[in-house]
VEXDREN-2710 file (C-alpha; in Angstrom, 1 decimal):
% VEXDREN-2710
k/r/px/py/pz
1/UNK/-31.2/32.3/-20.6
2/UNK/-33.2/29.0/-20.9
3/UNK/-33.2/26.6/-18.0
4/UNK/-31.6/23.5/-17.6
5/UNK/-33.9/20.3/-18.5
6/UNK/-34.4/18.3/-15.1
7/UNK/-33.5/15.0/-14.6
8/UNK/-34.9/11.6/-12.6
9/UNK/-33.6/12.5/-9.4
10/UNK/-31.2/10.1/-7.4
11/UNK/-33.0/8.4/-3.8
12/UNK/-32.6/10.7/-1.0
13/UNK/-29.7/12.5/0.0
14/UNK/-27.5/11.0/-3.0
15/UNK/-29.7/13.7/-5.3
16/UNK/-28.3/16.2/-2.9
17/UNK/-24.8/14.6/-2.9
18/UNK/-25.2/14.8/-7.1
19/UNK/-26.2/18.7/-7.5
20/UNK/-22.6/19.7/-6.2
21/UNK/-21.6/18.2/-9.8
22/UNK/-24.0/19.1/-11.8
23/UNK/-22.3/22.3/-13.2
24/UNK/-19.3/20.6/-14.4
25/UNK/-21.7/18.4/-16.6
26/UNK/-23.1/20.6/-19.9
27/UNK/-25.5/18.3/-20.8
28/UNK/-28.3/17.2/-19.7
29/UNK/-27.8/13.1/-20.4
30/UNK/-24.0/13.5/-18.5
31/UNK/-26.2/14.9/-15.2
32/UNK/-28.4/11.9/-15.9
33/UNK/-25.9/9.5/-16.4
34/UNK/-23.7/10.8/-13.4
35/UNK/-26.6/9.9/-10.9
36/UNK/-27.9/6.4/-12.8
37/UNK/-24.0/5.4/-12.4
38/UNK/-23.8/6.5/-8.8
39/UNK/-27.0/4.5/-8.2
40/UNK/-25.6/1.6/-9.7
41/UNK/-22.2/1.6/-8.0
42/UNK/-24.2/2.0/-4.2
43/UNK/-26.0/-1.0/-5.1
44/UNK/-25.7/-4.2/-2.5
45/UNK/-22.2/-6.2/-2.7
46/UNK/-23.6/-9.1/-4.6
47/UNK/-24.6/-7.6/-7.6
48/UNK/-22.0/-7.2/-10.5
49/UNK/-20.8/-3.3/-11.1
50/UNK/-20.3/-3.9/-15.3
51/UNK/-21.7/-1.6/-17.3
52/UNK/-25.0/-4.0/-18.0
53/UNK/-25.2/-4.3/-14.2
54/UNK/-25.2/-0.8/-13.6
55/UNK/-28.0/-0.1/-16.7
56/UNK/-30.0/-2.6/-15.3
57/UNK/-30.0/-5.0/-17.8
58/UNK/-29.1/-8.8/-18.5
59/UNK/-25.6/-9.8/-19.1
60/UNK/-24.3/-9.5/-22.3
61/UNK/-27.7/-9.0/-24.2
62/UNK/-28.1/-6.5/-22.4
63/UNK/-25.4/-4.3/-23.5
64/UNK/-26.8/-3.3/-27.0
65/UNK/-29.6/-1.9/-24.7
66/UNK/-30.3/1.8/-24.6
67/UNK/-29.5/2.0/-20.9
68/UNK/-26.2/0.3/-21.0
69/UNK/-25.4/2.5/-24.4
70/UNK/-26.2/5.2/-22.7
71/UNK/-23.8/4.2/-19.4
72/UNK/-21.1/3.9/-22.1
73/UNK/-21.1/6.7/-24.0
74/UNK/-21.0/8.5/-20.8
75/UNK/-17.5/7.0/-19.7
76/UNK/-16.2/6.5/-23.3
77/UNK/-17.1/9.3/-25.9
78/UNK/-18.4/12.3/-23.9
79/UNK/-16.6/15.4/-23.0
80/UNK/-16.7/15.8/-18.8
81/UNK/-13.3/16.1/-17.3
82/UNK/-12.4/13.2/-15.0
83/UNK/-9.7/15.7/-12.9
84/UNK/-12.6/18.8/-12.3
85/UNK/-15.0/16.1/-10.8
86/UNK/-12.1/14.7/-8.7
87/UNK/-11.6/18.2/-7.4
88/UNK/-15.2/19.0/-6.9
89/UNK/-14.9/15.9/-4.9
90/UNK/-12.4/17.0/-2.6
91/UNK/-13.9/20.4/-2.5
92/UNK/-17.5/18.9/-1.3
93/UNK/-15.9/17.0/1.8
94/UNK/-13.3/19.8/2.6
95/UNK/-16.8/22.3/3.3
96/UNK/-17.6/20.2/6.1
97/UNK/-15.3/19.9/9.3
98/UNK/-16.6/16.2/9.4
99/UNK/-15.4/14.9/6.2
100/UNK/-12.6/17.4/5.5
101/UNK/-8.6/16.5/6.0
102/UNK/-6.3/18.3/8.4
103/UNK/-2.8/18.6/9.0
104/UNK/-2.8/15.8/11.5
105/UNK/-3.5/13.6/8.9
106/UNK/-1.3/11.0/6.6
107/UNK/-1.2/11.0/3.2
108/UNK/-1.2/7.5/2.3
109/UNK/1.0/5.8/-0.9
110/UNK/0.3/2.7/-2.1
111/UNK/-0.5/0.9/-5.5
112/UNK/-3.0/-2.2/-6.2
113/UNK/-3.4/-4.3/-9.5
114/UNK/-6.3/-6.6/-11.2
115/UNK/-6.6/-9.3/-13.5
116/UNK/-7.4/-7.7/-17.1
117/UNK/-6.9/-9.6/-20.3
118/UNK/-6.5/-9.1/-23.7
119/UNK/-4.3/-6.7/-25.5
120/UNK/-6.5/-3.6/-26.3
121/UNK/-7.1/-2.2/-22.4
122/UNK/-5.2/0.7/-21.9
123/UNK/-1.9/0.0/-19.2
124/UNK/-2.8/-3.7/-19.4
125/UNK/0.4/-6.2/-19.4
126/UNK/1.8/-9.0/-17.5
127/UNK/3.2/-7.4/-14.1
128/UNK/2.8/-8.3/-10.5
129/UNK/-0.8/-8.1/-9.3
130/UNK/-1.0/-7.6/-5.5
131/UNK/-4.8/-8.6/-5.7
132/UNK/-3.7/-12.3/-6.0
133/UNK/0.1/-11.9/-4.9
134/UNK/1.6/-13.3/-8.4
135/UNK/2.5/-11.9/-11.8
136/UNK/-0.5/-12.0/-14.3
137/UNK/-2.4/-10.6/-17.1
138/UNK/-3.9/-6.9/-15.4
139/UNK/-4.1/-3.5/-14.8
140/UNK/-2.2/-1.6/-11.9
141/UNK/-2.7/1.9/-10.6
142/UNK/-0.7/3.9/-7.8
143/UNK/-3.2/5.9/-5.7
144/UNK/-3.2/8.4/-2.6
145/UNK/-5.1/8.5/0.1
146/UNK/-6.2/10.9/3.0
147/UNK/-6.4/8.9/6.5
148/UNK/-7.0/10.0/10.1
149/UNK/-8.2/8.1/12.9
150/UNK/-11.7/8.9/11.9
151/UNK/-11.5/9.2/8.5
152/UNK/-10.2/8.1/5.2
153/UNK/-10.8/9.4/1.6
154/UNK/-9.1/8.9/-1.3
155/UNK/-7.3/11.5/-3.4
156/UNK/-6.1/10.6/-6.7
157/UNK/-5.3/7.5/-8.4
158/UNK/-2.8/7.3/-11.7
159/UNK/-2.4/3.9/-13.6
160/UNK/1.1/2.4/-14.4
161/UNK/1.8/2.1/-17.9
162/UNK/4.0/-1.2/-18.4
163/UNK/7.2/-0.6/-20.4
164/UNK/5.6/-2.3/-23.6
165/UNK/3.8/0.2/-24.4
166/UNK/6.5/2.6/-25.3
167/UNK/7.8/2.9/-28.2
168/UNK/11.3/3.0/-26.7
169/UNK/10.6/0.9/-23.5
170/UNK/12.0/1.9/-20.5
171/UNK/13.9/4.2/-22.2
172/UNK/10.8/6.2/-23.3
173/UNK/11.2/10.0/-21.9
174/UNK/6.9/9.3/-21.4
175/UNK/7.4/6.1/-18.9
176/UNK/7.3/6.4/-15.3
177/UNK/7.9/3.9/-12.6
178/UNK/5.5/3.5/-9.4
179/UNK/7.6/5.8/-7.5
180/UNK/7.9/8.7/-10.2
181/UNK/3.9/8.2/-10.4
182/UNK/3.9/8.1/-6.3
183/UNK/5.6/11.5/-6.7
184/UNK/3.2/13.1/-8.6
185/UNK/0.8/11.8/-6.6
186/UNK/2.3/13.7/-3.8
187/UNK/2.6/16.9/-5.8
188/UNK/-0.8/16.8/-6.9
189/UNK/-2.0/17.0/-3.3
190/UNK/0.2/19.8/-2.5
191/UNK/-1.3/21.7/-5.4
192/UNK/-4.7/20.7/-4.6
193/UNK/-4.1/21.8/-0.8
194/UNK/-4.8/18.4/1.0
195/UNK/-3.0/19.0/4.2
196/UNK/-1.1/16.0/5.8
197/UNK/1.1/15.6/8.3
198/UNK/3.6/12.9/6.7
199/UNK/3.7/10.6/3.8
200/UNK/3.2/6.7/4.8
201/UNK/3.9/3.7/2.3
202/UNK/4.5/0.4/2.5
203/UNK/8.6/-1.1/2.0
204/UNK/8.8/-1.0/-1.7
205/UNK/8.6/3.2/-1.4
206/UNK/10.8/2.8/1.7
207/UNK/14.0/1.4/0.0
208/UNK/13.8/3.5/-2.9
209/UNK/16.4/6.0/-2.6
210/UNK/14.9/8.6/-5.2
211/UNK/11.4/8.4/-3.8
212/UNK/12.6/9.9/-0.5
213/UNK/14.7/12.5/-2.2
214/UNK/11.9/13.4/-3.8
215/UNK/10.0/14.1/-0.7
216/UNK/12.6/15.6/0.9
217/UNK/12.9/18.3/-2.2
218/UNK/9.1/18.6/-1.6
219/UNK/9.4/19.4/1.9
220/UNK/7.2/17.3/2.9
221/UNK/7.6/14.7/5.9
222/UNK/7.8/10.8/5.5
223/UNK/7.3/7.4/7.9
224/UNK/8.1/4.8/5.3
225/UNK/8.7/0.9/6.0
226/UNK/11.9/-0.7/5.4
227/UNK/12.6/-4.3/4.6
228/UNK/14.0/-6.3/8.1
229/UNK/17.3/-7.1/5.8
230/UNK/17.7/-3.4/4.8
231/UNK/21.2/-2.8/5.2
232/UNK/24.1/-0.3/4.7
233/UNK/28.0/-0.1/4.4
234/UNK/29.8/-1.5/7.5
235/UNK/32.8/-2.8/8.7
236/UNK/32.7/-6.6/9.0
237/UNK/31.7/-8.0/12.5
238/UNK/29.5/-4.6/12.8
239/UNK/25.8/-4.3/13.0
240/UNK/24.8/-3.6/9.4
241/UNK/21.1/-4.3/8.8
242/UNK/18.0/-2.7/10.6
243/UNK/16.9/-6.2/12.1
244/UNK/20.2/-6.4/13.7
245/UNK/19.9/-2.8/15.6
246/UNK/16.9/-4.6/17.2
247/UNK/18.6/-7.4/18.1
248/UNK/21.3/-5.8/19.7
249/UNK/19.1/-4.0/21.5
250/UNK/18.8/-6.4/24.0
251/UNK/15.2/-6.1/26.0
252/UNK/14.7/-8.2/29.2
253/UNK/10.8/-8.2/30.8
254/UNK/12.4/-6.0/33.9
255/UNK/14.7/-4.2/32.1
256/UNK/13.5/-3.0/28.7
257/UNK/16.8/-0.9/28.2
258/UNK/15.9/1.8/25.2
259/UNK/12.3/0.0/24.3
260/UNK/9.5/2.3/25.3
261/UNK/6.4/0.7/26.0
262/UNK/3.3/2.1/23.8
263/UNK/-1.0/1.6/24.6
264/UNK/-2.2/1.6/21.5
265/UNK/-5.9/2.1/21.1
266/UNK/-8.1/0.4/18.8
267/UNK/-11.0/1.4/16.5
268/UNK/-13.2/-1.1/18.9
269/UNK/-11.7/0.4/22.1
270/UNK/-9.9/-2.6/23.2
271/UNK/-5.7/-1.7/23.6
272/UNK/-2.4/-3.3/23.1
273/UNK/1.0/-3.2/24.0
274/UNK/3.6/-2.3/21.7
275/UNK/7.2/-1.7/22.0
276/UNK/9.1/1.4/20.2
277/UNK/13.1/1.7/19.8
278/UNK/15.3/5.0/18.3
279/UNK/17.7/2.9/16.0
280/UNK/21.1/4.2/16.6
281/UNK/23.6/3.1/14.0
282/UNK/26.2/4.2/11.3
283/UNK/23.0/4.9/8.7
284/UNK/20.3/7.1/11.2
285/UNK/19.8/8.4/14.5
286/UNK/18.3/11.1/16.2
287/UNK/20.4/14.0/14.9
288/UNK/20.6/12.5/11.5
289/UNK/18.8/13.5/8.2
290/UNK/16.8/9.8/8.7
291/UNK/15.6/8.5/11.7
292/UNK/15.5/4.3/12.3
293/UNK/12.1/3.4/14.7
294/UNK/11.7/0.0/15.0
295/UNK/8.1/-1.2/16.7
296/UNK/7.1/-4.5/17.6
297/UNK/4.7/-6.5/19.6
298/UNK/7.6/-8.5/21.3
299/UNK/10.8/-7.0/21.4
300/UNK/12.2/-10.7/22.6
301/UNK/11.0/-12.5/18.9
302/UNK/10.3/-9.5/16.8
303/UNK/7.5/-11.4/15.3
304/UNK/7.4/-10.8/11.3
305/UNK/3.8/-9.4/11.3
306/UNK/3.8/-7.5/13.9
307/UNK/7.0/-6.1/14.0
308/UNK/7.4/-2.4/11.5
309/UNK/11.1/-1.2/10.3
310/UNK/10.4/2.5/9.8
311/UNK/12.7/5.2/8.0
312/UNK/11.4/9.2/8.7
313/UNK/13.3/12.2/8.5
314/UNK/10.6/13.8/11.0
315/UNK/12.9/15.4/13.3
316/UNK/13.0/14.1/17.1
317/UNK/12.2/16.0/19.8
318/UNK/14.6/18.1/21.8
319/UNK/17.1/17.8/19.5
320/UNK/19.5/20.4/17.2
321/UNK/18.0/19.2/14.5
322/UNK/14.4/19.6/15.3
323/UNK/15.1/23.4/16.3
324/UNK/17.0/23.4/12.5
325/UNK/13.8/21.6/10.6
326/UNK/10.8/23.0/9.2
327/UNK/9.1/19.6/9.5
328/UNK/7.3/19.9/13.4
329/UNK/9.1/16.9/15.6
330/UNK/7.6/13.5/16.7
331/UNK/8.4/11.4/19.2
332/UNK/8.2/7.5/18.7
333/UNK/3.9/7.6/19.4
334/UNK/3.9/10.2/16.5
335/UNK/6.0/8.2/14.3
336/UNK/3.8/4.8/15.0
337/UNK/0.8/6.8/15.0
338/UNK/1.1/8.1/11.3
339/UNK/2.2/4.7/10.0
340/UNK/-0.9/2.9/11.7
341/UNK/-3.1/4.9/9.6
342/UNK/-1.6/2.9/6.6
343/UNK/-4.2/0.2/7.5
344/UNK/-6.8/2.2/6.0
345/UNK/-5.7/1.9/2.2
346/UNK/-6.4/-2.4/3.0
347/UNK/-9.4/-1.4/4.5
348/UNK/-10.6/1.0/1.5
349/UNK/-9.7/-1.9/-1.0
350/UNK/-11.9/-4.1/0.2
351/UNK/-14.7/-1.4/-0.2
352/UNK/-14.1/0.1/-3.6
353/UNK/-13.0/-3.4/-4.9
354/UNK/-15.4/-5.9/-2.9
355/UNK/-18.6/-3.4/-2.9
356/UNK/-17.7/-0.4/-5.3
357/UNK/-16.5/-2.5/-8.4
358/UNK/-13.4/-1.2/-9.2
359/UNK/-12.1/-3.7/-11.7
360/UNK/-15.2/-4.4/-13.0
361/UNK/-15.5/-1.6/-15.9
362/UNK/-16.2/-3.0/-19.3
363/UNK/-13.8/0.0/-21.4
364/UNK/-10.5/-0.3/-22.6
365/UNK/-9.3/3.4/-23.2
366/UNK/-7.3/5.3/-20.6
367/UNK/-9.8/8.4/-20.2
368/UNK/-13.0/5.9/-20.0
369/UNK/-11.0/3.5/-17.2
370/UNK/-10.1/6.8/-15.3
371/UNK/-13.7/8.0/-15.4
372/UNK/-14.8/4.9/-14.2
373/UNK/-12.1/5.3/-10.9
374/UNK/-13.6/8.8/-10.1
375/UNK/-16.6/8.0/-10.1
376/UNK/-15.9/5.3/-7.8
377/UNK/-14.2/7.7/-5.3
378/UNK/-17.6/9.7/-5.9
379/UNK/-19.7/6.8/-4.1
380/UNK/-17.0/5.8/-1.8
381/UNK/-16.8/9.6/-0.7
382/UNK/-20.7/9.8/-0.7
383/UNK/-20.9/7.2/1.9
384/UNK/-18.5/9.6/4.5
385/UNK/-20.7/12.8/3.2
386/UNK/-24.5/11.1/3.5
387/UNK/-22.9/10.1/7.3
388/UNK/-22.4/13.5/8.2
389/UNK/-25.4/15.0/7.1
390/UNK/-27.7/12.8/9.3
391/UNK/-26.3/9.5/8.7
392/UNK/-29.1/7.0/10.4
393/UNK/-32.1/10.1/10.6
394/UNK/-31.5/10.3/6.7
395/UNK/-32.1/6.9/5.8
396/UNK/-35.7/5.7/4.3
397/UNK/-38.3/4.8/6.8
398/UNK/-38.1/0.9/5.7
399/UNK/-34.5/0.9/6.5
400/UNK/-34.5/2.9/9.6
401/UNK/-36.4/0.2/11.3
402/UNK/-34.8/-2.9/10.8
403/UNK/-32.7/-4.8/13.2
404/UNK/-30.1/-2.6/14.9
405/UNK/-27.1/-5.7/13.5
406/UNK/-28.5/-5.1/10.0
407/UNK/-28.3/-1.2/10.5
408/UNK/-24.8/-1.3/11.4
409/UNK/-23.1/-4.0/9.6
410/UNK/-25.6/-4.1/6.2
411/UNK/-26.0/-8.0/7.5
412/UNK/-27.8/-9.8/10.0
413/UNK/-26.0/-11.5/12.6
414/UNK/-25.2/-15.7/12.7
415/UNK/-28.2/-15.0/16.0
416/UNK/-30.7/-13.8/13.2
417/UNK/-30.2/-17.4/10.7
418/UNK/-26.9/-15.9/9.3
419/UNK/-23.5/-17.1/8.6
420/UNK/-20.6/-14.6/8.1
421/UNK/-18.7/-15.8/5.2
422/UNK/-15.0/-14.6/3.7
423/UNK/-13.4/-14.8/0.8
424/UNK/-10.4/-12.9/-0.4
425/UNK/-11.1/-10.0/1.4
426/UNK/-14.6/-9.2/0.8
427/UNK/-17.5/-10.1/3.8
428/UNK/-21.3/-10.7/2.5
429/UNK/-23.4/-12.3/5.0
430/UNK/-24.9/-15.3/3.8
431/UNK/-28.3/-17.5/5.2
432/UNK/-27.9/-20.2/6.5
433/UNK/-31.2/-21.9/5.7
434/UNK/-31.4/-20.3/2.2
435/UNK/-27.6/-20.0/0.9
436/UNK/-28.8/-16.6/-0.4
437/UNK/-26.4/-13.4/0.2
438/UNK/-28.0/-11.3/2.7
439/UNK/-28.1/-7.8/1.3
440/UNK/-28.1/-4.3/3.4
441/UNK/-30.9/-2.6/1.9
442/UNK/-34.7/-3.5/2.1
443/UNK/-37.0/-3.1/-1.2
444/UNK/-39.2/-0.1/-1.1
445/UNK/-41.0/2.6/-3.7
446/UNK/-38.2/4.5/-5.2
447/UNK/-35.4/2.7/-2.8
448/UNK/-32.6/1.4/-5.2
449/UNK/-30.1/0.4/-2.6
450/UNK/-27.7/3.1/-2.5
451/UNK/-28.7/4.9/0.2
452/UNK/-28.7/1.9/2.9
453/UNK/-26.0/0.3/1.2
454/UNK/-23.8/3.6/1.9
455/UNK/-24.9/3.7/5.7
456/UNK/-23.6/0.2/5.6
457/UNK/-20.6/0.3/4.0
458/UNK/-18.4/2.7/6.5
459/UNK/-20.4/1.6/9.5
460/UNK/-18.6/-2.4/9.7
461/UNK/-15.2/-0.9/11.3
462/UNK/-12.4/-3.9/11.2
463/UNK/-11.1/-4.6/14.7
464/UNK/-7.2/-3.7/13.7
465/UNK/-8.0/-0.6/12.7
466/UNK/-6.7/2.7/14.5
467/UNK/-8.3/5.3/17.0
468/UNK/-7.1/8.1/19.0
469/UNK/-3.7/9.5/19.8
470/UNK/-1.0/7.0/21.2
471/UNK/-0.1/7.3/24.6
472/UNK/3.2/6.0/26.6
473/UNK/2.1/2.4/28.5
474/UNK/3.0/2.5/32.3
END
């Protein structure tokens, strides 16, 4: 048997990152073009992630270039399966006790859109686009994604397909709404043996009545959010909406009555107070299939941001119902727990949209656009793999020894000339005596960027996000 042709190796450990794949790919230009895409994705945050960018070429001259031709063959017209790669994916960080998901884990539901014009993209149409919080012109997906308080990965990712596209509109036996596609999301990790503790997702998943059925058919736990006017059948003059079981909880500074005080701990060790309350009402309660947990940072105003309406049917502790379940029991710190992890699908946008270029592919058909999402999971995962294989040690010798601020954030900080800038969502440092975007990685012989870049990306931790196990606050 001949051997396989070589290719141009990727920089440091991203080559060793690469060969997990490599027998998935039968050709020799796929193995090529795997790693060349990589390298292109793991480039610094200021660079464009089109095709053109990623070849290396200029804008739109460029494209008729072999590089870029090459680059879109690979998504568009070759043979590689999108779903084994995904799966090798998975496989590669579930090896390693660093990267790899456990049952304490949520699995995280949640769907994002972006601007995409035209006619010809594949699941384009005018729909509600969460990236700029209005209907336009885009594409939306509905995605899953492992989180812990050390870790998150994403799992799987399946586009919406608006109702135009059918040829019988809704009414097409081939459409699916988000929550049918959340479902199948949640099936696919069951098959693909992701262990989680309890499914998390945002209100929209909360107040539909199928999607928790689902679930529950499943056998698989849920904390979901609920709107604060979520209400229920009731006599007139009757509590009959979720904010109103908190407000007849009454809560006084020296006499809390059934609030529980919570210490939650922060990702930058700093802790807060927060309040937790057992609804008890006509709709849930402790012994009922759903459970009503109300949290808040102030009991007394149940400030909109900071206050969650949460529906699980995780049984409570201590209770006949718990002994009855199959589902393991949590107490309120569980239940607030599993639904703080939900901050890490924000967090993950701004990564695989602001650095990663998620919306930025340049194909219209359904199996190029999916390639180009799993491949993007392949450099975000890379990041959490390169981390745990020597993070820091593994890093060029150029990059190892710059500033300890640029190490850890991919920026200098506003004492090194720098301003930290913001704009819908995504940080770049920018100079303040140049104007220019202060990039993470430093030139060097056969350095393209991805390597620092990766250190960089999952080392800047935001300060709401979670650590550690909740405890009860004296």
């Amino acid at each position: 048997m001949s051997q396989r042709r070589g290719v141009d190796p990727a920089p440091g450990p991203l080559e060793d990152f690469a060969q997990a794949f490599d027998d998935l790919f039968t050709r020799h230009s796929q193995r090529d073009a795997f790693r060349r895409y990589l390298e292109g994705l793991l480039l610094s945050s200021e660079r464009n992630k089109t095709l053109t960018a990623l070849a290396n070429t200029e804008p739109v001259k460029g494209a008729t270039k072999p590089q870029a031709q090459h680059l879109q063959w690979f998504l568009s017209e070759s043979t590689w399966s999108p779903e084994l790669i995904n799966q090798r994916r998975l496989d590669v960080l579930g090896r390693d006790a660093a990267t790899a998901p456990d049952a304490q884990g949520a699995l995280v539901i949640d769907e994002t859109g972006d601007r995409k014009w035209g006619s010809k993209t594949a699941h384009v149409g005018r729909q509600y686009l969460g990236s700029i919080g209005k209907i336009d012109s885009g594409v939306v997906s509905v995605s899953s994604l492992w989180a812990d308080d050390r870790l998150y990965v994403p799992v799987e990712v399946i586009p919406y397909t608006p109702a135009h596209w059918f040829d019988k509109g809704k009414a097409d036996e081939a459409f699916r709404t988000k929550p049918e596609i959340a479902l199948d999301l949640v099936e696919q990790a069951l098959r693909q043996g992701v262990p989680f503790r309890a499914v998390v997702a945002d209100n929209f998943y909360g107040e539909h009545h199928d999607f928790k059925r689902g679930l529950v058919r499943l056998g698989v736990g849920y904390v979901l959010a609920l709107k604060p006017s979520h209400t229920w059948w009731h006599k007139v003059g009757t509590i009959g909406s979720v904010e109103e079981v908190a407000r007849a909880a009454r809560w006084r500074e020296k006499k809390p009555g059934r609030w529980v005080p919570l210490a939650r701990t922060f990702r930058d060790g700093h802790q807060e107070r927060w309040w937790a309350l057992e609804g008890v009402c006509m709709a849930y309660g402790p012994e009922r299939a759903q459970r009503l947990v109300i949290v808040t940072t102030d009991p007394a105003r149940l400030p909109e941001l900071t206050t969650w309406y949460l529906v699980t049917n995780l049984p409570a502790p201590g209770t006949e119902r718990a002994q009855a379940s199959r589902l393991p029991p949590a107490d309120l710190a569980e239940i607030v727990r599993l639904y703080g992890l939900r901050v890490w699908v924000e967090q993950s946008y701004k990564q695989v949209k602001g650095t990663l270029g998620w919306a930025q592919y340049q194909v219209r058909s359904d199996v190029a656009i999916h390639r180009h999402w799993q491949l993007v999971f392949c450099a975000f995962s890379f990041c959490w793999w390169v981390l745990s294989h020597g993070g820091e040690e593994r890093l060029p010798v150029e990059v190892a020894e710059q500033p300890a601020a640029v190490q850890a954030t991919g920026m200098p900080t506003a004492s090194e000339g720098v301003a930290v800038g913001k704009k819908k969502g995504v940080f770049r440092g920018v100079s303040a005596a140049t104007g220019e975007l202060a990039g993470g990685a430093a030139p060097g012989a056969g350095v393209v960027g991805a390597v620092p870049d990766a250190h960089a990306l999952l080392a800047g931790v935001v300060r709401a996000a979670p650590a550690g196990v909740l405890a009860g606050a004296a």
